[in-house]
KOLVEX-601236 format. One record per residue (C-alpha): residue number from 1; residue in three letters; x, y, z. Coordinates in nm, 3 decimals, padded with zeros to 5 digits. Layout:
REM KOLVEX-601236
resi_resn_east_north_up
NUM_ala_X_Y_Z $
...
***
This chain:
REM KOLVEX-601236
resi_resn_east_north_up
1_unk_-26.458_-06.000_07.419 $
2_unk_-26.143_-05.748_07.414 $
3_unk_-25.901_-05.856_07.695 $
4_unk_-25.748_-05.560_07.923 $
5_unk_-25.454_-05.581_07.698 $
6_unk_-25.613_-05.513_07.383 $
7_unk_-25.828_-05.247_07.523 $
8_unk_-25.547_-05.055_07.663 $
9_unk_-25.373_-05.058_07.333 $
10_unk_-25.703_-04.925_07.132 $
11_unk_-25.751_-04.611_07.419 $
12_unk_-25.336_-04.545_07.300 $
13_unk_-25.380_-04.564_06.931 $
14_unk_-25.716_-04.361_06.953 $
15_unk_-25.557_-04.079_07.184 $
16_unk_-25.299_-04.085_06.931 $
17_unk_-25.488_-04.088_06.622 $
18_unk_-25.640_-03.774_06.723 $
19_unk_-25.360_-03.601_06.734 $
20_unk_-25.220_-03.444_06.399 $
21_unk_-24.857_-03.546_06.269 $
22_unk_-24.674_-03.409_05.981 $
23_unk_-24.516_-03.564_05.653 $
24_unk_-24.200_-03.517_05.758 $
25_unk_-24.245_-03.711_06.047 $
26_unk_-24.475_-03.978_05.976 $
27_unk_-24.278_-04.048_05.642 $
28_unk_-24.008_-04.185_05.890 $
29_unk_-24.238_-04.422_06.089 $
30_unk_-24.465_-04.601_05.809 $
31_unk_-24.341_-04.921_05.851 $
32_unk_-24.413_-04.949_06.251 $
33_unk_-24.708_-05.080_06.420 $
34_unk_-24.759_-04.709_06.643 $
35_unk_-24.604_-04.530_06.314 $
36_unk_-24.872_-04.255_06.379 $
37_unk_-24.791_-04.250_06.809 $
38_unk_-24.411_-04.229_06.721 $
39_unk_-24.465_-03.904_06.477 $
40_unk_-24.671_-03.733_06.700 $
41_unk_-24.428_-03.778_06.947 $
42_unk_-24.108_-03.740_06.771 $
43_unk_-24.302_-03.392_06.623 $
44_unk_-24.369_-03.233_06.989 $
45_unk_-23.994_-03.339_07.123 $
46_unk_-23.853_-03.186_06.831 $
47_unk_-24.060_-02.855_06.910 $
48_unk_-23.911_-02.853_07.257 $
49_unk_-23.584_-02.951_07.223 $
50_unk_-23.567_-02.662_06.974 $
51_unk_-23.677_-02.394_07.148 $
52_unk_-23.526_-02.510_07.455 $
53_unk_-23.172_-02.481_07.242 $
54_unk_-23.260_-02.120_07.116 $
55_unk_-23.384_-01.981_07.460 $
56_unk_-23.039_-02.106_07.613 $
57_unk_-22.879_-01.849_07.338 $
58_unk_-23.012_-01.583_07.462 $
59_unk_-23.212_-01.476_07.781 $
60_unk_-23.132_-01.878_07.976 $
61_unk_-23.543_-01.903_08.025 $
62_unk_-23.774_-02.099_07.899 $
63_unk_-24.124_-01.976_07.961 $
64_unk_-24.394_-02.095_08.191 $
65_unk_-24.662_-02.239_08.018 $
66_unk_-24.411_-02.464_07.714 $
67_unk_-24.212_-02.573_08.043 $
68_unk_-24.536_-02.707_08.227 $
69_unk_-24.641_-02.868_07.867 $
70_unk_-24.260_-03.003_07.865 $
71_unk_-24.351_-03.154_08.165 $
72_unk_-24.662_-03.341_08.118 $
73_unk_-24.482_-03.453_07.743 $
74_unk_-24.200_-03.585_07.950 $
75_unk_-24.445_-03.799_08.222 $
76_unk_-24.679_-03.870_07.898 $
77_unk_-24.399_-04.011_07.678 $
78_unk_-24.276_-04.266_08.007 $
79_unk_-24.648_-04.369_08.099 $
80_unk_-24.706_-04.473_07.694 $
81_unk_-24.391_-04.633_07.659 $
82_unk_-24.419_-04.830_07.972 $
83_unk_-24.765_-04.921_07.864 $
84_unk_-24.646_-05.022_07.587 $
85_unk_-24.389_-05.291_07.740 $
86_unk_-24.640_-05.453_07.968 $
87_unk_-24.822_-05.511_07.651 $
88_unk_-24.501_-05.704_07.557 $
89_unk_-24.438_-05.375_07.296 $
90_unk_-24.061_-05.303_07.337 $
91_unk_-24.026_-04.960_07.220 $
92_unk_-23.649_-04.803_07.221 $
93_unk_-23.613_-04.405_07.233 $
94_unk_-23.277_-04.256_07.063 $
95_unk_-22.989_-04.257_07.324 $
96_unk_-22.894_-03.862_07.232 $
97_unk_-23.257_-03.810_07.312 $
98_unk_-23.337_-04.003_07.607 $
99_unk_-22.971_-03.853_07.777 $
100_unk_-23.155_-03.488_07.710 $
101_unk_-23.460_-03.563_07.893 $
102_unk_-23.251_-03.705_08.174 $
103_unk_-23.089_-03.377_08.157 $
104_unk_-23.412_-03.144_08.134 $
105_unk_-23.601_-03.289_08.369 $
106_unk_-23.422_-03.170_08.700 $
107_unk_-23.464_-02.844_08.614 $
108_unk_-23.798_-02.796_08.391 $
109_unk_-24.025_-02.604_08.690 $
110_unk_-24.461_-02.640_08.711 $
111_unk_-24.457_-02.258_08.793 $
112_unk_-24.268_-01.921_08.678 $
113_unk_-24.092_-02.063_08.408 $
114_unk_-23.778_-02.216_08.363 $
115_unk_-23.437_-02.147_08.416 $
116_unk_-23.207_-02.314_08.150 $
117_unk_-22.868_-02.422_08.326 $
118_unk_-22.533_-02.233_08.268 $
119_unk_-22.356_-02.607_08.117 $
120_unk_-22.632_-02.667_07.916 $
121_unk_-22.517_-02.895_07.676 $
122_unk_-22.672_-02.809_07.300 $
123_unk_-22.939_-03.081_07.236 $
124_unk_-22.849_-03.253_06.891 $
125_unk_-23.185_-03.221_06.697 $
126_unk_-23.283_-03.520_06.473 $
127_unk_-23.494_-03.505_06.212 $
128_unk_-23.431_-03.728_05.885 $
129_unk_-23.426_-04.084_06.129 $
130_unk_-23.654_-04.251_06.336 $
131_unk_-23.587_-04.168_06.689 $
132_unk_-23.803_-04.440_06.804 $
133_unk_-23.741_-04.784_06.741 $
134_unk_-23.919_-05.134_06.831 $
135_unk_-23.624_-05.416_06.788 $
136_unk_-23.728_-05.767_06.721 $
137_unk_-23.865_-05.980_07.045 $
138_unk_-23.862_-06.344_06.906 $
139_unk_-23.590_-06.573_06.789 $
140_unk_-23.639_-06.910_06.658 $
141_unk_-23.420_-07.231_06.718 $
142_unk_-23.354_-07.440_06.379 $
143_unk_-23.447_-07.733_06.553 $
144_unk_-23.815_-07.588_06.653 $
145_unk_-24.070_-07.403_06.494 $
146_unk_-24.222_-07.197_06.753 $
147_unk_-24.019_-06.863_06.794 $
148_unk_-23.868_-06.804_07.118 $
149_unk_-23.981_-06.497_07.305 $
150_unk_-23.625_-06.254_07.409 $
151_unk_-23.623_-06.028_07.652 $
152_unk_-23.439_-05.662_07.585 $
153_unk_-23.151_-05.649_07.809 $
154_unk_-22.945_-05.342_07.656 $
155_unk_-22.917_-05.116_07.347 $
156_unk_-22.618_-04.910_07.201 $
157_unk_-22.591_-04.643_06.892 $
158_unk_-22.580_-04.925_06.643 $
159_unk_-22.753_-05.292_06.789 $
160_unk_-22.967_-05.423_07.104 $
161_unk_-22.901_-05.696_07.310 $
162_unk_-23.185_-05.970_07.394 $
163_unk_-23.151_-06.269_07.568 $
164_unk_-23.357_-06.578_07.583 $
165_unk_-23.328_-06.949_07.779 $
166_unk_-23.271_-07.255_07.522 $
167_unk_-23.610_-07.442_07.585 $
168_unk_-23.341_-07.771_07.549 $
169_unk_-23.057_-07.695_07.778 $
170_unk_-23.188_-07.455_07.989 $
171_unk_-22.895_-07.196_07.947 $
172_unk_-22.892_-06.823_07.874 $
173_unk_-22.775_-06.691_07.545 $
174_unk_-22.767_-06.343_07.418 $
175_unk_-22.877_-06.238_07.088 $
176_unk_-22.721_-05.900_06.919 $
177_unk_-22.890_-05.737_06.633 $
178_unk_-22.787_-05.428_06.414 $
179_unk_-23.017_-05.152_06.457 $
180_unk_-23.243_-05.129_06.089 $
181_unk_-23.122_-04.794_06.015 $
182_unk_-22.792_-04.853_06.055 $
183_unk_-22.563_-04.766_05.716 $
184_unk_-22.378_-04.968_05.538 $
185_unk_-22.012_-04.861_05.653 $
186_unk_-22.172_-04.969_06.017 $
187_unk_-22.306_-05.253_05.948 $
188_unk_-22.019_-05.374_05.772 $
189_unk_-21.836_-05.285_06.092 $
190_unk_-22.088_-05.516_06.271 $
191_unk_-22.002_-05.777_06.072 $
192_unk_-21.624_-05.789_06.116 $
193_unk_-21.719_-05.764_06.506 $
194_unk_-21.823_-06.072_06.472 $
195_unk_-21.618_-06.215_06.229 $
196_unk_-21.311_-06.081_06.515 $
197_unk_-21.487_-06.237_06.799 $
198_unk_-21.519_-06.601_06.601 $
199_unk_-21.171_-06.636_06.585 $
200_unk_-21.122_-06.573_06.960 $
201_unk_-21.047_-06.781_07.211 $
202_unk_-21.002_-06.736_07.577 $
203_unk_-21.170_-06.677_07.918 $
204_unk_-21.181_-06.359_07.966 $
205_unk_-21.319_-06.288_07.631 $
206_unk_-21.710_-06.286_07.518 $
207_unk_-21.772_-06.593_07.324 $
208_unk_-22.001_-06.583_07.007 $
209_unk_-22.175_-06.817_06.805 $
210_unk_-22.364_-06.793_06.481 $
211_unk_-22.397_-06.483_06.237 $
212_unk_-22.797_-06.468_06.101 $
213_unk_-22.709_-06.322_05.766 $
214_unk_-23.113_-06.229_05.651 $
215_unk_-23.193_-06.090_06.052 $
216_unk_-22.788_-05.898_06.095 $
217_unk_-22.808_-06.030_06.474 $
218_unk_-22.584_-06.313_06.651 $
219_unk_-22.586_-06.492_06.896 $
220_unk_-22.319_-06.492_07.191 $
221_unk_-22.240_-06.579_07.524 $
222_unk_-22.479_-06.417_07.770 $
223_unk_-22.314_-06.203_08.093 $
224_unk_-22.527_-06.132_08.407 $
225_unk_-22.392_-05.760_08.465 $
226_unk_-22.168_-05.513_08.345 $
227_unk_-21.839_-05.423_08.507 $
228_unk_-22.003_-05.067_08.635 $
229_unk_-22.315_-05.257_08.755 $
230_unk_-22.131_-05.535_08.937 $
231_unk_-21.871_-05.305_09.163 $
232_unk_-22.202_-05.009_09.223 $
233_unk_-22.399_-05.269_09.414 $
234_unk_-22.157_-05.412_09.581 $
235_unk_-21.887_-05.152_09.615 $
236_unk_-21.869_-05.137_09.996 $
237_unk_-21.837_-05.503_10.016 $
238_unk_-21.582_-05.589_09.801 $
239_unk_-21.252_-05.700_09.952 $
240_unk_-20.927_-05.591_09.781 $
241_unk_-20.862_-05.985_09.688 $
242_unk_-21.159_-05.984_09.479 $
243_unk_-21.023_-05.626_09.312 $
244_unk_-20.789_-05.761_09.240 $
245_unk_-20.861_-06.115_09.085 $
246_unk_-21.136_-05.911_08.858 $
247_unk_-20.837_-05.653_08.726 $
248_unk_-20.596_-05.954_08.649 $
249_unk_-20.852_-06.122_08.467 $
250_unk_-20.964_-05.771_08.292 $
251_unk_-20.564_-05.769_08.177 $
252_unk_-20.525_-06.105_08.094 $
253_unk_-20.802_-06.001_07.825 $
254_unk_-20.669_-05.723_07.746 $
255_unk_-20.311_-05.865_07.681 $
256_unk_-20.460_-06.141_07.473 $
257_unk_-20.662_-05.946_07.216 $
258_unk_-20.305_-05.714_07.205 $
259_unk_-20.100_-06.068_07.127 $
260_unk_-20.368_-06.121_06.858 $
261_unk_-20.257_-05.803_06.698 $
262_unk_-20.591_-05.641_06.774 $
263_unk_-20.704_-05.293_06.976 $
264_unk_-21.011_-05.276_07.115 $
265_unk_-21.061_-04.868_07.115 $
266_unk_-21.360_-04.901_07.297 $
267_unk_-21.242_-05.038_07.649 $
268_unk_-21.520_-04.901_07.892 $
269_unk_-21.705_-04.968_08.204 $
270_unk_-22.025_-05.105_07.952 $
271_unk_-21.787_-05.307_07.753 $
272_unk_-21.653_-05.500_08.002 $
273_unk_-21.908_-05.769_08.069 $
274_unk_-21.907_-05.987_08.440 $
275_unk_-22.056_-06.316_08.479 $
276_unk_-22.177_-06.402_08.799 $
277_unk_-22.179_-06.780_08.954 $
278_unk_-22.412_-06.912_09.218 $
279_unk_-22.106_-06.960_09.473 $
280_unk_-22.021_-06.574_09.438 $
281_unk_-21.730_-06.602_09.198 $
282_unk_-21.698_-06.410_08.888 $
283_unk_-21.558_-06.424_08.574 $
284_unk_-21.495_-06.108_08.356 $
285_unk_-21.562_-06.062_07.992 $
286_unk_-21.452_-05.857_07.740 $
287_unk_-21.758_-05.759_07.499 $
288_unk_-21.835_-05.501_07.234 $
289_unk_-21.558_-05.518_06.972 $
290_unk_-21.740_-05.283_06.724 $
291_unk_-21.451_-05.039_06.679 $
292_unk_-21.182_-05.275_06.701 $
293_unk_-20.831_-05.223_06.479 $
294_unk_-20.704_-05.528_06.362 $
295_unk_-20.353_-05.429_06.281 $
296_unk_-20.350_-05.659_05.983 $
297_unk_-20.637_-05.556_05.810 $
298_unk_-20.637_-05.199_05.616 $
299_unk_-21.025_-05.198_05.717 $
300_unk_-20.949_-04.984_06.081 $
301_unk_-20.662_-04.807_05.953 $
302_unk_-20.865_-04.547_05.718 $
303_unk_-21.084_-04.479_05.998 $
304_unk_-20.982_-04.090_06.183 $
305_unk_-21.280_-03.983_06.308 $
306_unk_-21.275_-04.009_06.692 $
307_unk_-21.504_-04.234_06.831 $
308_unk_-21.522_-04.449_07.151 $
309_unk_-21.678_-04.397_07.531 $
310_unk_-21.339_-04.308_07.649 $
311_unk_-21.095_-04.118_07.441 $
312_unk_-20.753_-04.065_07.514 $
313_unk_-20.681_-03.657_07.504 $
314_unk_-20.354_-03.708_07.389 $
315_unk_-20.464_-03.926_07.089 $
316_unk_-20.471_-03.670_06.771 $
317_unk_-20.620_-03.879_06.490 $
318_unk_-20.823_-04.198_06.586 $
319_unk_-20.625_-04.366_06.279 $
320_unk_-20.315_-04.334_06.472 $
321_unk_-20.444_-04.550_06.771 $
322_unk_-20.200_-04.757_06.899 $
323_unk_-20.116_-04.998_07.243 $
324_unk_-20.022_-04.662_07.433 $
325_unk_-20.350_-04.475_07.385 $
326_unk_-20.558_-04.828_07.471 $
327_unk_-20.344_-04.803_07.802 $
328_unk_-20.517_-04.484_07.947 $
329_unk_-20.865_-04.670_07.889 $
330_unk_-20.729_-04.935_08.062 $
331_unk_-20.653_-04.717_08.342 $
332_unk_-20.972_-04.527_08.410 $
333_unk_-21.136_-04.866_08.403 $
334_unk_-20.849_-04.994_08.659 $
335_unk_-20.919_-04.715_08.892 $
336_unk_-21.272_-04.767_08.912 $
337_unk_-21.214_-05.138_09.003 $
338_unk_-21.026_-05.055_09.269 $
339_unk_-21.249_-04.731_09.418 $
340_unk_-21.593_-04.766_09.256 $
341_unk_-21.508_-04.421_09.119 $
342_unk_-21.548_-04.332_08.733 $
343_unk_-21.249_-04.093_08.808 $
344_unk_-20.904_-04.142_08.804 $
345_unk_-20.710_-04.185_09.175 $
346_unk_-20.529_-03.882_09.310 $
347_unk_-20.365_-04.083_09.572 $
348_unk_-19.992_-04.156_09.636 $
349_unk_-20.039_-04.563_09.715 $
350_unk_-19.910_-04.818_09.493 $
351_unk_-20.238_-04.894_09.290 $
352_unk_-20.313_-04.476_09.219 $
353_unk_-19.885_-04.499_09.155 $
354_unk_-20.014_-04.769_08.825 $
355_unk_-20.315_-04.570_08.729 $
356_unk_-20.098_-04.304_08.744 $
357_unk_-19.905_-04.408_08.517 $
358_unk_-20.161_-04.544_08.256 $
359_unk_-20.288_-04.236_08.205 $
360_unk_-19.993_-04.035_08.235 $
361_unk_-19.989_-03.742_07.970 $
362_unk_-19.662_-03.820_07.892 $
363_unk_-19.764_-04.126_07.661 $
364_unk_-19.363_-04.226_07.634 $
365_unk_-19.402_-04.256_08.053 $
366_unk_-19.748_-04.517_07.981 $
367_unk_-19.681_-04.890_08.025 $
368_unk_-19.562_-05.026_07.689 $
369_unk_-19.732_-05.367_07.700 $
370_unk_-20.007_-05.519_07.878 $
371_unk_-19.766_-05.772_08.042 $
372_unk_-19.581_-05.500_08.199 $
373_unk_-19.860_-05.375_08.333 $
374_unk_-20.012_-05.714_08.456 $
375_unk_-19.681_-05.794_08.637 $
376_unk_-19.764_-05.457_08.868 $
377_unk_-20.114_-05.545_08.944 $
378_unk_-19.946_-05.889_09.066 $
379_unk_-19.720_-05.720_09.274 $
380_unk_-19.991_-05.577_09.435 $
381_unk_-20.050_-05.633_09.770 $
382_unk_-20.341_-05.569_10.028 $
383_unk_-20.244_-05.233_10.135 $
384_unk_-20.474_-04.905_10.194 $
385_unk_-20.659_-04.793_09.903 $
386_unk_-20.906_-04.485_09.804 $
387_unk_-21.200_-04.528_10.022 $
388_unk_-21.488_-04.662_09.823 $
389_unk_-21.708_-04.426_09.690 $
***
């Protein structure tokens, strides 16, 4: 007899199954498991997204009865999905497309219509790539033959992150794995992220450890939180000591990739990992090295294109990158150590007087090394900050 699991999963693949797809769609999904559920789907968010991007052309309304079928999409697409992960189904939506229902959402209305927003941001239609995505869940250990269930911990534009417990030591590792579609100028960019973090060596840096050639995932170090996640629960709590201790150790990180010749160019509140010990102390890490410009290697120097969570609006050409544009990064992630804010301080104390100057628009004014910077934030001493946010 059919347990409640299986049953659940043969209501969603018959609700689906009567529902009609298209070639163009289903062409992109006919290697998947819910292939079928994942073109219906993509079919009906495409169908709203684009007439939600012509209606904010031209009268800012988008009518009564497509917004209430928005709606129920919206609350349909979360209740299958989640269904979907109790069945032990991880299912990943696009990140461009998962921000724009975040955005709709607020403001899609039951009754009357609509109003589209006056910043609302043009919704990047896909339509030639799988916007859904179901990343491997298993791993398995060379010295055992059963596979090793992981759990999904985060996902990027290019790779998700599992973890899983060694069944030997009992310790948490974290495996990273190139999304499938990914291109081959990407995943060749994966690869040297590795290949950078192998020959890496210090604290405050994510460790890694093997490079699965046939499954383009390795494995790494595993961090509890991210630097964002760490300081919003605890913001009110922290004292400016442990500010403190977690920005040194951000900048001794910092100023050791820098004496390995290497830029990170993607210095964010994500990419800076924290691990968390039983007694309370941390220990910061920093992770994600997929645009990184080693300054030996003409690899990173034929790259222009801007990319990166935060980019510096002075930088020009993203080939031109260089220790001075890394230092306004460093900055906005300084600031929010010290505030909880993801803004930079406006203040006139001696902490807002560094941030200040990290970010100052006048790159010739920005700290010139990482050491000089560091031997500021030493200086530092307990004295009134920014209220925390």
């Amino acid at each position: 007899m059919a347990g409640p699991v299986e049953l659940m999963l043969a209501d969603l693949k018959e609700k689906y199954d009567a529902q009609a797809a298209s070639p163009a769609f289903s062409r992109l999904y006919d290697v998947e498991a819910f292939g079928h559920m994942f073109a219906v789907l993509h079919k009906r968010l495409n169908k709203h997204f684009e007439a939600v991007n012509g209606r904010a052309q031209t009268t800012r309304h988008y009518w009564a009865d497509n917004s209430r079928d928005f709606i129920a999409l919206i609350e349909e697409l979360n209740q299958d999905l989640h269904a979907l992960k109790r069945a032990g189904v991880e299912v990943v939506l696009a990140d461009g497309y998962q921000r724009a229902l975040e955005l709709c959402e607020p403001w899609l209305s039951h009754s009357g219509g609509s109003a589209v927003p006056d910043d609302f941001e043009r919704i990047e239609i896909i339509k030639h790539e799988p916007i859904f995505s179901q990343p491997d869940t298993t791993v398995t250990l060379e010295n055992r033959q059963l596979p090793i269930t992981l759990k999904l911990v985060g996902t990027g534009s290019y790779a998700h992150v599992h973890s899983y417990v060694d069944p030997d030591y009992g310790i948490t590792f974290a495996v990273k794995k190139a999304k499938r579609d990914m291109g081959d100028r990407d995943l060749e960019r994966f690869k040297q992220e590795f290949a950078v973090m192998k020959r890496l060596s210090f604290p405050y840096v994510v460790e890694v450890y093997q490079y699965d050639e046939t499954r383009n995932e390795y494995r790494m170090e595993f961090c509890d939180e991210t630097l964002r996640g760490y300081i919003k629960k605890r913001n009110n709590k922290l004292p400016f000591s442990t500010r403190k201790r977690i920005a040194l150790q951000f900048l001794y990180g910092i100023n050791y990739i820098h004496s390995e010749e290497l830029l990170h160019r993607d210095i964010s509140l994500q990419n800076v990992l924290v691990k968390v010990y039983e007694s309370g102390a941390v220990q910061v890490k920093l992770s994600d090295f997929g645009l990184v410009k080693d300054m030996t290697s003409e690899f990173t120097r034929t790259q222009t294109e801007m990319r990166g969570t935060i980019i510096d609006p002075m930088l020009e050409n993203f080939k031109d990158y260089n220790v001075l544009n890394e230092m306004y990064s460093v900055g906005l992630v300084l600031s929010y150590i010290f505030t909880g804010r993801e803004s930079l301080m406006s203040s006139t104390d001696e902490v807002s007087r560094i941030v200040k100057k990290c970010a100052s628009h006048d790159v010739s004014q920005r700290y010139q090394t990482a050491l000089d910077l560091i031997a500021d934030v030493e200086r530092l001493e307990a004295t009134p900050v920014a209220a925390p946010a």
